[in-house]
C-alpha positions in Angstrom: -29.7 10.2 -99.0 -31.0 10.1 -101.8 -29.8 9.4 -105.5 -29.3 12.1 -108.0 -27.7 12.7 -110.8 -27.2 16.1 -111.5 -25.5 19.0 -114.1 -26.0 22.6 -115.8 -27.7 22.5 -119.4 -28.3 25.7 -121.1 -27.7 27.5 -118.0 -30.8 25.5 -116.0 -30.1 22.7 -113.3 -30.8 19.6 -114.5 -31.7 16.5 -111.6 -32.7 13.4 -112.1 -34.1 11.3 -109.4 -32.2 7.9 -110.1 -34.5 5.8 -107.5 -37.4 7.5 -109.5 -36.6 6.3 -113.1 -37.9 3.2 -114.1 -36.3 3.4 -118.0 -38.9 4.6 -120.1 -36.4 6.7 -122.2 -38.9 9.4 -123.4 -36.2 11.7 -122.4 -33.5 10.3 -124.2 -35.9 9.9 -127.2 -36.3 13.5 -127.5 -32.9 14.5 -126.6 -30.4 12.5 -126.8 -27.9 14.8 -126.9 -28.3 15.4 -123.1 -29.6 11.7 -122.0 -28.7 8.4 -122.3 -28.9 4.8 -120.3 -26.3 3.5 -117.4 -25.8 -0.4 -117.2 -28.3 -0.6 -115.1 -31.6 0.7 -117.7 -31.3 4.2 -115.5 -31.4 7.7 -117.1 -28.6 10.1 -116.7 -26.8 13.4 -118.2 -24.2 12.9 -120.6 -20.8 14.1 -119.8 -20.0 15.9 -122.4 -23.1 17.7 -123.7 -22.6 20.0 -126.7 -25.4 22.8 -125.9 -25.7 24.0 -129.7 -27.3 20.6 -130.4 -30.6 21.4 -128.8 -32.9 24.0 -128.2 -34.5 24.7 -124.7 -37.9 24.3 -125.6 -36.8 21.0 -126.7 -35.1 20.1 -123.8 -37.2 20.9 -121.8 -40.4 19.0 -123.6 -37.5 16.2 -122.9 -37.7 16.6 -119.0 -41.4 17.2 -118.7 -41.9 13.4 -120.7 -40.6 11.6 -117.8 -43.8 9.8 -117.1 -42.6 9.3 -113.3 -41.4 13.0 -113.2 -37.6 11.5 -112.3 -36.5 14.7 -114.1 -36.6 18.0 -112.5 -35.5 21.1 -114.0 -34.6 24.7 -112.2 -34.0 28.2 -113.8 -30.8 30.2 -112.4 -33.6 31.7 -109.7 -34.7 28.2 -108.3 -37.6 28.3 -109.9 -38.9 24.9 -111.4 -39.5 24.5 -114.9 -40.2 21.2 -115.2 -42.3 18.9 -114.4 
């Protein structure tokens, strides 16, 4: 099983591959509105995420940075946007 954090930004399903991230934090550089750090150095989506705050094409440009692609993104279809 593996270990995923996932929510709904902007109407797009947002996972992130917790065994994947190593902490780089290019994510939560460029928005971090949606990201932040657990305890533990590991990416994940913020709670309460206040959608106004960011644009999609900056969001996703967020996802996409993940240098390990831990961050995987997927339009209302199921289609992948990102990486």
């Amino acid at each position: 099983m593996s270990n995923v954090d996932e929510g709904v930004i902007k109407g797009l399903t947002v996972r992130i591959d917790r065994d994947l991230c190593v902490g780089f934090g290019d994510c939560i550089d460029l928005a971090p509105e949606v990201f932040d750090f657990d305890e533990d150095g590991v990416a994940f989506i913020k709670e309460a995420v206040d959608c106004d705050q960011i644009d999609q094409e900056t969001f996703l440009e967020a996802c996409s940075a993940c240098p390990v692609d831990a961050i995987t993104v997927l339009n209302a279809g199921g289609e992948q946007l990102a990486p």
